[in-house]
SELO-300036 format. One record per residue: residue in one letter; x, y, z of N, C-alpha, C, CB in turn. Coordinates in steps of 0.001 Angstrom, whole numbers, plus 500000, padded with zeros to 6 digits. Glycine has a CB too. Example, Ala and Ser with C-alpha at 12.3 -4.5 7.8 and 13.67 -1.06 7.14 Angstrom:
a513190494310507800512300495500507800513200496700507800511308495527509046 s512850497750507080513670498940507140512900500030507870514084499402505725 
//
This chain:
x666434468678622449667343469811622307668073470045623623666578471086621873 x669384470150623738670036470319624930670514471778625310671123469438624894 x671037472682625742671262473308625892672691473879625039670979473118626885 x673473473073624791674539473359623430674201473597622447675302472514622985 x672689473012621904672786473207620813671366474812620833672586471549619930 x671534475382622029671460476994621592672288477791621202671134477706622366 x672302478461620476672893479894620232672926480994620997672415480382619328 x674400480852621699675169481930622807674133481424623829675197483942622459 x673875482726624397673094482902625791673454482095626803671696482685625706 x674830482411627224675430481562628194675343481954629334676604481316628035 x674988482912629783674810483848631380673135483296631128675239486263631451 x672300483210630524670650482896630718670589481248631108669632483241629045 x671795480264630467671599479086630918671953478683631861671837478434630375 x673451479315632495673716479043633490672432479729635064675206479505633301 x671738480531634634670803481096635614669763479811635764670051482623635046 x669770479993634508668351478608634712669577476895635257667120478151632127 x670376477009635047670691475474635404671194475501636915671955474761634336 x671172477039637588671240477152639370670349476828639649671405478328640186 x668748477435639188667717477354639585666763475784640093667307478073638637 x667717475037638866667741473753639485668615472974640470667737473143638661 x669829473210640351670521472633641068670706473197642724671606472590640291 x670101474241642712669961475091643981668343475062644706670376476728643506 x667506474133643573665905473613644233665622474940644557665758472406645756 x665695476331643097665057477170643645663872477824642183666259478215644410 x663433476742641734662965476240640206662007476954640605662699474605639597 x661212477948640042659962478679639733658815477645639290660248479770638555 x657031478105640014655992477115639381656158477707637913654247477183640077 x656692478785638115656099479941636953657259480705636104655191481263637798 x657307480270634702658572481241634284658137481941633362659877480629633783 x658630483010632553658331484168631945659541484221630847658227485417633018 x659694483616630081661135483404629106660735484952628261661186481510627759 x661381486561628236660923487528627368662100487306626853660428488929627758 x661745486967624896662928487152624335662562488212623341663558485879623783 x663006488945622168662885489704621011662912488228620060664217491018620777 x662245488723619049662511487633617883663299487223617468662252487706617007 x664092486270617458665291485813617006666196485822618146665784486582615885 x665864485898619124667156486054620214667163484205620865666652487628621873 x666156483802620529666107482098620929665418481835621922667377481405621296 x664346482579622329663403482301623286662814480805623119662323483373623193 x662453480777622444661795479060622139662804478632622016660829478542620860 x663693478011621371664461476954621744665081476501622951665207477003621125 x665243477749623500666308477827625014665035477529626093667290479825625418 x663492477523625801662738477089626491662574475477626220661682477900626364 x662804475461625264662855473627624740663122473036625317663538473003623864 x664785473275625347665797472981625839665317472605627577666821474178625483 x665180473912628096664700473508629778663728472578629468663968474820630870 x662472473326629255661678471904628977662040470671629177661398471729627839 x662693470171628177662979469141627680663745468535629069663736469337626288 x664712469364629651665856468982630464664813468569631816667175470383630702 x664212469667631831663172469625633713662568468072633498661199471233633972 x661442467574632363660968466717632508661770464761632126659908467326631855 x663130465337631994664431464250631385664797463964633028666114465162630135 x664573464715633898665219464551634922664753463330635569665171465640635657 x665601462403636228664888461118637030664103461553638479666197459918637472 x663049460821638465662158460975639574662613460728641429661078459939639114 x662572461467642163662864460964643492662451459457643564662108461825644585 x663104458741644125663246457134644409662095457186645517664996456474645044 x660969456202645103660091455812646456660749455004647641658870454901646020 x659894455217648811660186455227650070659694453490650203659341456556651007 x659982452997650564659377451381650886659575451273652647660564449864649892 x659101450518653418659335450086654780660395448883654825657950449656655426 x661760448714655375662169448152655801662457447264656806662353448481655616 x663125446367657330663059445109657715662743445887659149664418443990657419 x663752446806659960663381447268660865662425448617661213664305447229661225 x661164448266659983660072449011660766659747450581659843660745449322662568 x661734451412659619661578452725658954661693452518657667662491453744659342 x661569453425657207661326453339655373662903453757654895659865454816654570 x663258453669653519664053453460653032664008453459651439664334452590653623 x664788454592650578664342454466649497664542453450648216664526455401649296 x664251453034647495664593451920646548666184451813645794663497452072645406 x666602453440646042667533453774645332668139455034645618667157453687644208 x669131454950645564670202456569646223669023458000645111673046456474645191 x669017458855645714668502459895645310669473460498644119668266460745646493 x668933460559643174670032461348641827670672462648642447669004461991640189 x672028462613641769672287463672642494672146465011641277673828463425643275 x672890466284640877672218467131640358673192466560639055672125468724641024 x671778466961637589672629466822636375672618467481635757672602466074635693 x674019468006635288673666469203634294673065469078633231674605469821633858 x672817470381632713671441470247631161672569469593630281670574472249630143 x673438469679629916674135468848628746674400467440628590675271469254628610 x674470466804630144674466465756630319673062464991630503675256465717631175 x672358465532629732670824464740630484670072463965629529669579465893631081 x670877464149628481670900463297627082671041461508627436672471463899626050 x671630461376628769671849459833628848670368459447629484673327459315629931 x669922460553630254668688459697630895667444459176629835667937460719632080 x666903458045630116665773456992629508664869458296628438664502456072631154 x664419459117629289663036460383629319663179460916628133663058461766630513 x664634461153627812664885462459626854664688461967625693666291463187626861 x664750460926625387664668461153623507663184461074623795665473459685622084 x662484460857624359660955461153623982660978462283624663659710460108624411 x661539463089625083661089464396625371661714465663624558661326464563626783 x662984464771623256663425465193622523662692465422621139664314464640622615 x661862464452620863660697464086620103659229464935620181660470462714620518 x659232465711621307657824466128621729657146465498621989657172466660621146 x657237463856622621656012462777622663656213462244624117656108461409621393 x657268463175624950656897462713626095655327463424626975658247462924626847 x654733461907627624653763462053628253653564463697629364653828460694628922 x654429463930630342654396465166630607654666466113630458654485465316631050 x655128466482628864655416467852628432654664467733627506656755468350628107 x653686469074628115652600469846626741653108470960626694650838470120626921 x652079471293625787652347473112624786651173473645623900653761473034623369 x650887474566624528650194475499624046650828477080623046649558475757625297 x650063476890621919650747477923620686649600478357620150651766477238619413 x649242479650619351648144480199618595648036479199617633648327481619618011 x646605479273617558645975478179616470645105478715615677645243477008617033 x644610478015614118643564478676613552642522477987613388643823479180612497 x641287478375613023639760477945612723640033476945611431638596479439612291 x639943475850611112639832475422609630638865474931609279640627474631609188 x637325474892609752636283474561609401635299475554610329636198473070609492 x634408476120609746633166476528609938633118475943611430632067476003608806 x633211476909612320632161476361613628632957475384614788630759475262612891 x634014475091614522634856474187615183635578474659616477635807473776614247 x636357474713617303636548475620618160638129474750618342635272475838619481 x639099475081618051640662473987617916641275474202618536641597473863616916 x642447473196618724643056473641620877644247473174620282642325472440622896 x645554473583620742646902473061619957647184472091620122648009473548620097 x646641470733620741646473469142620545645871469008618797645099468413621924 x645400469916618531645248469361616577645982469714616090644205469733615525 x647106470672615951648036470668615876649843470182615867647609471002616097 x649131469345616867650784468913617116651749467986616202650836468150618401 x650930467420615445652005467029614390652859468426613321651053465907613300 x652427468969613020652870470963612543653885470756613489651531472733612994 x653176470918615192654318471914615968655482470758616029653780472619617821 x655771469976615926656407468950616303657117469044614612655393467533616973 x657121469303613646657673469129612962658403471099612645656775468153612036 x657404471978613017658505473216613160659013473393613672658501474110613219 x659007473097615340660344473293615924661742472573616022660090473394616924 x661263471320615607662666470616614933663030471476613548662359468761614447 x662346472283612776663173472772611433662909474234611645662581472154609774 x662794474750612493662696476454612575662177477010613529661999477092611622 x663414476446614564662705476667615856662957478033616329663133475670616932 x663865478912615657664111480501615577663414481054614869665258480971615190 x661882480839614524660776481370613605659632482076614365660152480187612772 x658884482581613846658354483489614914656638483243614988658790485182614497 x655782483483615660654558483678615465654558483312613499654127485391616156 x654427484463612870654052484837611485654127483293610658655225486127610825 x655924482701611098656269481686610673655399480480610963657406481604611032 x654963480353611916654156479285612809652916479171611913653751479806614518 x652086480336611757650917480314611853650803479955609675650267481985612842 x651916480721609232651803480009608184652004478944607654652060480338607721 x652583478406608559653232476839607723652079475578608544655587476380608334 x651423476507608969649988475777609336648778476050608457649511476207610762 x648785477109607165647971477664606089647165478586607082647045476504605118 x647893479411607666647166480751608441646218481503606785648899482236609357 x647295481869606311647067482914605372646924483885605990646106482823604546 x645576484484605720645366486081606564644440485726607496644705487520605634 x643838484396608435643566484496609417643948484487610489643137484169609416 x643546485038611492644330485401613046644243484285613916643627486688613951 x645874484363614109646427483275615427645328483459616939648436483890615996 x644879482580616925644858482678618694644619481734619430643960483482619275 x644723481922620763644666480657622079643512480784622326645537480745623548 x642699480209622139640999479869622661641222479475624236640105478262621671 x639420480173624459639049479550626099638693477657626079637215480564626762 x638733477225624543638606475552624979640481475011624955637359474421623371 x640935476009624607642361475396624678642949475855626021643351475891623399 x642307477165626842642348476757628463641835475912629171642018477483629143 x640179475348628930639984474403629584640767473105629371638838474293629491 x641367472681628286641971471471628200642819471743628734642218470866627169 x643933472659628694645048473112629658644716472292631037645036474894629906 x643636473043631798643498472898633212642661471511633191642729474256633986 x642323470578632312642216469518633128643062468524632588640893469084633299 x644232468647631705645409467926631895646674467832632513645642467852631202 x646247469134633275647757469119634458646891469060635542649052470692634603 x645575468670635855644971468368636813645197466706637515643701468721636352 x645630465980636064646224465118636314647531464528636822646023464933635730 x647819463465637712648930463036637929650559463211636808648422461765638138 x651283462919637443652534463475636520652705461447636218654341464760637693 x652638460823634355652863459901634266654399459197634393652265459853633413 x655804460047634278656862459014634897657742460174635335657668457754633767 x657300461262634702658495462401635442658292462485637085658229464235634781 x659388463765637819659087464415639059658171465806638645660574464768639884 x658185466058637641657735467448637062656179467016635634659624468320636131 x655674467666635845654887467870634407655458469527633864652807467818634711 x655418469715633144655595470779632273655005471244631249656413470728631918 x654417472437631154653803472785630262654283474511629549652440472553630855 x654591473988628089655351475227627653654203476300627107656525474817626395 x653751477173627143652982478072626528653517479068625860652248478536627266 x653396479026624505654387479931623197653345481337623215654433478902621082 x653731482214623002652802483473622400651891483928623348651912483108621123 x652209483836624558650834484245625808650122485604625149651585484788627793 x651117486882624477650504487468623681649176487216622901651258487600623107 x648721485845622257648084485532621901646601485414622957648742484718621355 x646965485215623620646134485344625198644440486050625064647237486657626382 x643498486223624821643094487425625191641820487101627056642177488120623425 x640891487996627157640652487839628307640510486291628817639602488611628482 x639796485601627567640345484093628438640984483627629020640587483352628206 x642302484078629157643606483962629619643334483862631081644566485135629186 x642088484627631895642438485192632818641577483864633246642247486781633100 x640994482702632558640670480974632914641954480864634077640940479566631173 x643534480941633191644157480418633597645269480888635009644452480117632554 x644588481918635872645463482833636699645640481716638092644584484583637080 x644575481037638337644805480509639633645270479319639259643671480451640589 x645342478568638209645878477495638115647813477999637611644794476560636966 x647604479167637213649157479659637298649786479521638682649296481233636903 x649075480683639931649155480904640859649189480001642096648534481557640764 x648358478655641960648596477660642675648344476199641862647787477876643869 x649515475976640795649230474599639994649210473383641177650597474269638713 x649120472354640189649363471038641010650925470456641372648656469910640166 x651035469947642254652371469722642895653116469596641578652507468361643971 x654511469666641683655215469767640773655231469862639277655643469169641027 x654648471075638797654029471175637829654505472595637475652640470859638011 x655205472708636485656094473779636119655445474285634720657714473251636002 x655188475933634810654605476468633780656150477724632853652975477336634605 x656337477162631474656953477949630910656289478671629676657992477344630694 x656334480203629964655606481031629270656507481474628668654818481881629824 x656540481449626910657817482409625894657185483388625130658732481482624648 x657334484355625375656659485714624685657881486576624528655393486573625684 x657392487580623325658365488873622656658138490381623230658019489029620938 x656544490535623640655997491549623506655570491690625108654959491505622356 x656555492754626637655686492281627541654301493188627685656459492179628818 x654732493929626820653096494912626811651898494087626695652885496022625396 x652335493294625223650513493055625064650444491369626046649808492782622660 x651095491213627074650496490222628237649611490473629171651344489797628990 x648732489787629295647765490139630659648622490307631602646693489036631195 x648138491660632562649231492072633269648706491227634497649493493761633419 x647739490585634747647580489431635425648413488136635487646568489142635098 x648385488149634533649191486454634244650800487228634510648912485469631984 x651330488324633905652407488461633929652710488817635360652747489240632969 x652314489219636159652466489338637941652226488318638366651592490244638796 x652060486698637868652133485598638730653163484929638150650910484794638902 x654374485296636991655274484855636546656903485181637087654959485134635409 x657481484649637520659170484718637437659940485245636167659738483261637588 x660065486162636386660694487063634597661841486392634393661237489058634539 x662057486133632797663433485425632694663817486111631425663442483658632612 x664865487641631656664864488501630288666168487521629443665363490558630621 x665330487578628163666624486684627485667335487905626336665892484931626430 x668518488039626468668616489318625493669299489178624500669122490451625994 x669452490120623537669567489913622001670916488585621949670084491718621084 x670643488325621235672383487312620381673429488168620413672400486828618393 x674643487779620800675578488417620507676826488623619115675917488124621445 x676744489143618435677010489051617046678429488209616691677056490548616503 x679143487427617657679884486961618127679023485412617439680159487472619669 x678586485180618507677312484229618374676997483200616997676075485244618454 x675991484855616738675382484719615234676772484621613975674271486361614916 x677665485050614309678488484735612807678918483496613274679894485826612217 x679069482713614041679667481188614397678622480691613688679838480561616083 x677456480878614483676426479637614139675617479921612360674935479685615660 x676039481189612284676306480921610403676951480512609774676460481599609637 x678386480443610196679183479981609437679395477888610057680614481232609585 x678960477262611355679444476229611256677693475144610960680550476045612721 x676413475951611283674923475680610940674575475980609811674027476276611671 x674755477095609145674078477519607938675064477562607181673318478730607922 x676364476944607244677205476513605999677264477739605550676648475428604920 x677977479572605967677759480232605183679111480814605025676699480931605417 x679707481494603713680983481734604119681607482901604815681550481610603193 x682595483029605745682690483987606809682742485200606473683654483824607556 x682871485949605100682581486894604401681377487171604340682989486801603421 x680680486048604127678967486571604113678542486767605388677833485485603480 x678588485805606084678819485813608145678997487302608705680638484875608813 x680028487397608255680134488702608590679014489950608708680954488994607787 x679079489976607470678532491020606410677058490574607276678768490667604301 x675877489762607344674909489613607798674668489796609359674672488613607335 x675965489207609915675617489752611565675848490995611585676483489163612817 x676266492331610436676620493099611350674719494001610474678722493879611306 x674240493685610449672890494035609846671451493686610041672983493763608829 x671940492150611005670693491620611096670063492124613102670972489622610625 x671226492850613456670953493451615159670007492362615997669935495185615168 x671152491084616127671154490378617239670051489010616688670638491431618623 x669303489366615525667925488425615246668686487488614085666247489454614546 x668295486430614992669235485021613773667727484653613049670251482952614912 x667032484617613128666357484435612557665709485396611128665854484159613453 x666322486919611592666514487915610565667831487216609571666905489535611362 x668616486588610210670006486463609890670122485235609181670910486502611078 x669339484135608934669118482680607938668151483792606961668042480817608863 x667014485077607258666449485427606114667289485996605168665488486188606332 x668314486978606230669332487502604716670192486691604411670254488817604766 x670469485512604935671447484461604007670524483969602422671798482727605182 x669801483713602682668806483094601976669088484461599922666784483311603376 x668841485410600941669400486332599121670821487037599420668041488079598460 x672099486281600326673147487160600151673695487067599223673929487200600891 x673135486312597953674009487020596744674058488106595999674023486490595927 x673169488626596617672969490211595987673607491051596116672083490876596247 x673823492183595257675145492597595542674465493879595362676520492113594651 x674061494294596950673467495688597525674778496750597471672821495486599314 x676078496452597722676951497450597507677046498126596261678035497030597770 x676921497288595305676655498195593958675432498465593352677274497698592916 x674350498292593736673417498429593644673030500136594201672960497261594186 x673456500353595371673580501420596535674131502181595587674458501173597997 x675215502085595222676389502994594788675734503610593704677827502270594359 x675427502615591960674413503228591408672897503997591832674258502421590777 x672231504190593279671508504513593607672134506098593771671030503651594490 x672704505965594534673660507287594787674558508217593662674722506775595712 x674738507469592685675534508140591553673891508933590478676772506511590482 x672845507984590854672153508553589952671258509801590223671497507622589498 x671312509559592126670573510561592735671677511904592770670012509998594284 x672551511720592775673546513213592531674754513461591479674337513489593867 x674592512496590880674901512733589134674605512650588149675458512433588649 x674053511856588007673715511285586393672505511443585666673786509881586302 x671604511726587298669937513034586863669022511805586711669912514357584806 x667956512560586294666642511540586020666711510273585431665712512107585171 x667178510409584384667300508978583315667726508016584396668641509029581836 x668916507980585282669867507165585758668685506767586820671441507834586237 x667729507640587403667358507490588306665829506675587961667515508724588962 x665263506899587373663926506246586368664494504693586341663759507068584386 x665878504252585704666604503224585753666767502357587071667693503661585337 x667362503210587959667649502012588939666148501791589753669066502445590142 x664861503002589980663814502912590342663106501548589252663258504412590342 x663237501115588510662720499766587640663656499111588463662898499581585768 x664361498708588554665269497804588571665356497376590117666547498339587926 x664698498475591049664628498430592627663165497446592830664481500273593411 x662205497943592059661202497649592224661083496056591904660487498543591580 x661293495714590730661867494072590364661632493628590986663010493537590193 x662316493609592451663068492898593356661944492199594611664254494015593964 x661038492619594523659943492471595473660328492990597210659549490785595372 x659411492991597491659282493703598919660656493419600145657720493026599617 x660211491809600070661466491850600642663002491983600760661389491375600843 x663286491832599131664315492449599127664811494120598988664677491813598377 x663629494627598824663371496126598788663883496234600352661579496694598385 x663117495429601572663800496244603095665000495375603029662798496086604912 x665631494716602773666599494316603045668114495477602144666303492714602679 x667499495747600881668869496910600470668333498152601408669005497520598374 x667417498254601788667102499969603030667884499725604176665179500298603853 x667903498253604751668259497643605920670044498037605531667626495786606077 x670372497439604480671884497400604070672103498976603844672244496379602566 x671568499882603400672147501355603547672238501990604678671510502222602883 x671292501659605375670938502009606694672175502118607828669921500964607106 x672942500146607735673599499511608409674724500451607470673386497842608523 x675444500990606462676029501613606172676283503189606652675784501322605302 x674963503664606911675356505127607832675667505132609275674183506118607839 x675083504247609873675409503820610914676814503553611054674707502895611130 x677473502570610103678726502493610558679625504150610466679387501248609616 x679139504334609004679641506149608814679983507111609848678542507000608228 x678483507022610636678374507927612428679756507033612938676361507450613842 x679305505802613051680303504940614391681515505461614350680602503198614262 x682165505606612956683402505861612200683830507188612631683224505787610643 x682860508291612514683142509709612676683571509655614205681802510754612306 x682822508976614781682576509567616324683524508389616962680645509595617012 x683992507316616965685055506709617384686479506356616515684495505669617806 x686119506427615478687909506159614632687135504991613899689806505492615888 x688110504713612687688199503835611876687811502435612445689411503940611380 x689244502144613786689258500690614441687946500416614910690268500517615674 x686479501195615069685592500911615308684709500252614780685386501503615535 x685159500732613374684095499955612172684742498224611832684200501114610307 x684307497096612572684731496090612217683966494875610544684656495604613668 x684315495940609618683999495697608187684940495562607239683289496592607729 x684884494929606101685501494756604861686326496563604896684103494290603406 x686818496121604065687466497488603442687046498257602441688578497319603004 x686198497048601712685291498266601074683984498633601238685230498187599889 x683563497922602497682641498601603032682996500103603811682085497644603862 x684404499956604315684875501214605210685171502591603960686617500686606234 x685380502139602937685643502933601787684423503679601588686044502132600562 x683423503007601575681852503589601326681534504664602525680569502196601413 x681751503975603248681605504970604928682554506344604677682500503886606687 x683350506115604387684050506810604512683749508254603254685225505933604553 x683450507458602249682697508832601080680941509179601417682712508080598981 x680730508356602674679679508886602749679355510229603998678929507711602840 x680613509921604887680890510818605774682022512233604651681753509797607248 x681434512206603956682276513420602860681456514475602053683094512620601576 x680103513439602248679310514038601273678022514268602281679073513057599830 x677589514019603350676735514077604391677466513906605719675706513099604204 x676511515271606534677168515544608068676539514237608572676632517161609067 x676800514303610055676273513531611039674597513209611097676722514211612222 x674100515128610956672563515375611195671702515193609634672355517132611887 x672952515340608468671944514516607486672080513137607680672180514757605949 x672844512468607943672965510510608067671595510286609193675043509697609107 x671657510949609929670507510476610818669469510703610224670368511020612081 x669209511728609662667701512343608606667617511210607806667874513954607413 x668722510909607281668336509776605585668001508533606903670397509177603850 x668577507948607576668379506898608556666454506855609170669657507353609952 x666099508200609098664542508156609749663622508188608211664127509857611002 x664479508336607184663704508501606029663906507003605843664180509626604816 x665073506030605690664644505051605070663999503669606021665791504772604229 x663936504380607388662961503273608788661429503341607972662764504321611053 x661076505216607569659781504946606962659467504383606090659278505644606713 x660506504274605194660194503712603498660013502049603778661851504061602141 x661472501283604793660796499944605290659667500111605802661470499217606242 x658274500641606253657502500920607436656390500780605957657809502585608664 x656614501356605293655753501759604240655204500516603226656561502832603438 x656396499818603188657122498717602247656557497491602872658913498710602255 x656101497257604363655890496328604649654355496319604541656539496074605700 x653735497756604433652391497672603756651675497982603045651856497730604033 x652824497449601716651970497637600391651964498556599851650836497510600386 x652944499403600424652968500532599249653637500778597762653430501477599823 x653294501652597294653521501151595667654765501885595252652161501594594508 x655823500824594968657124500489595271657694502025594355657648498673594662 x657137502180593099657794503229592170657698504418592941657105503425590710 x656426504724593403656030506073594233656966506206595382654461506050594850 x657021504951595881657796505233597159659365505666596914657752503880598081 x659983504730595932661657504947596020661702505927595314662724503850595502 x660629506725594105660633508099593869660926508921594309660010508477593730 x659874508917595307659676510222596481660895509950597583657881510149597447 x661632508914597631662393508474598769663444508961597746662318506809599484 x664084508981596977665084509223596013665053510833595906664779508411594580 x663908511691596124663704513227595852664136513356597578661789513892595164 x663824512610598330663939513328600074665384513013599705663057512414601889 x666105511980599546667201511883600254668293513275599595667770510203600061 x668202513663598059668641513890597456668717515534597930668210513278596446 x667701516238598667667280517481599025668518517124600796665014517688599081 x668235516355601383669194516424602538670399516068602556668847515856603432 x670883515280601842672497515292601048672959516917600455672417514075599393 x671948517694599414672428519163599060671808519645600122672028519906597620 x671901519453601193671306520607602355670241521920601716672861521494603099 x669120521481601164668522522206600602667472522537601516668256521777599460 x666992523784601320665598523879602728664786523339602422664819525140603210 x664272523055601282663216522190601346662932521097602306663212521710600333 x662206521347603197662244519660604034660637519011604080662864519837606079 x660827517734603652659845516908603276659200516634604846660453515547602369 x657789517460605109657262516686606272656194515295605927656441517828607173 x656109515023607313654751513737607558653912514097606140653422514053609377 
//
């Protein structure tokens, strides 16, 4: 993976491609991305590039006595160009000799204790097909099910006695570590071999969460904040990667807030047609009374969970634009026209301080939705709140 073929983050690559060319390369990096912003790939990518790089030329003794190297010293190459050197397609492959990786793993037999070397045919085949996938993704397409990801203390000791070893043709060994989150006190095996590795031996750590890191390990790291996608970005690489059409492109970057990997999930059902779906939600909650509303509550439920947060997600992304609209002008809302039409009757029929109320009512109903709650009860009772803060009624629904 080269560095083109990430998504945006062009101020994060050019930082990392000084860091080399200026020999001011960290033992220790700290890649914090949010999910979907491309933390793993854009670590690949270095990866891939640090250990592609050709080795300083050995020194031999010459005729008169001083040494002399075999060969002019490389001079600096950029990450896009590093595709010509020998290294890279096996380091494009995951099978070069000095790049390892460590990722949460699971138990699959009684008693076994598994280190992400049993793994690596999985990891080697997900990050070539979903390398914007997250933990959840990982651990299932390995048959997690409902058991818990984690980095074992035998998958630190193997850590530390394979970079104890010599580097086999690179200048660098490299070792990527996915999910340090996953970490728990074992982790703290690995602080001095963070803190003083073996000569040229570069540690890349990609995590989402910097809370749940050992705040040990994370004080011997070089922070490298990678920040959201820019929606710019994400509608390119939908429309020229995911083949999607720029109408739908649209419509998904402006909903999925920066996560492409949120953003291939709502391609996956954008044929749904949440605008009228919404609309009958709304006609039945303040016209058409119970019957209408008994109706579209069947018809919501159908749909299963995930598409349940994804139309909350799509109303949501609709009041939002509503506020944007009120409080900067029309030219602000960069949407269809009949999405601005909707905004626009929805700023008619609800102030500012009800759009934000329905906005914290339907964060809970996704919140609710993601655990199992029972779908009729919920868009019921979510259909009676919204309907009381649209008629500004005192009734107000607490916790």
């Amino acid at each position: 993976m080269l560095f083109k073929d990430v998504i945006g983050q062009s101020a994060t690559k050019q930082h990392l491609a000084e860091m080399v060319a200026q020999n001011r390369l960290s033992h220790a990096l700290l890649f914090l991305a949010k999910e979907g912003a491309g933390g793993l790939p854009l670590a690949l990518a270095f990866a891939q590039y640090i250990v592609s790089l050709p080795p300083d030329a050995p020194l031999v003794a010459d005729l008169f006595g001083g040494m002399t190297a075999l060969a002019p010293t490389p001079s600096y190459i950029h990450p896009d160009d590093i595709a010509v050197q020998p290294a890279f397609q096996r380091a494009a492959q995951l099978i070069h000799p000095d790049l390892h990786f460590t990722y949460p793993v699971i138990t699959t037999k009684a008693g076994e204790k598994p280190k992400s070397i049993d793994f690596i045919e999985e990891w080697r085949d997900f990050v070539q097909s979903y390398p914007y996938g997250n933990a959840y993704d990982w651990l299932q397409s390995i048959g997690a099910e409902n058991k818990q990801g984690n980095i074992t203390a035998e998958e630190c000791n193997y850590l530390m006695k394979a970079l104890s070893l010599k580097s086999f043709e690179s200048k660098y060994k490299v070792h990527l570590l996915w999910m340090p989150e996953y970490l728990g006190k074992e982790g703290n095996k690995l602080l001095k071999l963070i803190e003083e590795p073996p000569p040229n031996t570069v540690f890349i750590l990609v995590a989402e969460s910097e809370e749940q890191i050992l705040p040990t390990i994370l004080s011997r790291c070089q922070l490298v904040r990678i920040p959201a996608l820019d929606d710019a970005d994400i509608e390119e690489a939908l429309i020229t990667r995911a083949k999607a059409e720029p109408a739908t492109a649209q419509q998904i970057t402006a909903i999925c807030e920066g996560n492409y990997r949120e953003a291939l999930h709502l391609l996956q059902h954008a044929d749904e047609d949440w605008h009228q779906l919404l609309k009958e939600w709304l006609n039945a909650m303040l016209k058409t009374g119970p019957a209408a509303q008994l109706k579209f509550i069947e018809e919501i439920t159908k749909l299963g969970r995930e598409k349940q947060k994804q139309f909350l997600r799509y109303f949501n992304h609709l009041l939002e634009q509503s506020i944007r609209m009120r409080v900067l002008g029309e030219d602000a809302v960069k949407q269809g026209e009949a999405e601005k039409e909707f905004a626009r009757k929805l700023n008619k029929i609800s102030a500012v301080s009800q759009q934000q109320a329905i906005i914290e009512e339907l964060d809970k109903a996704a919140y609710y939705i993601e655990r199992n709650a029972h779908a009729k009860m919920l868009f019921q009772a979510l259909t009676i709140k919204l309907y009381h803060i649209i008629q500004n009624k005192t009734l107000i629904l607490s916790e």
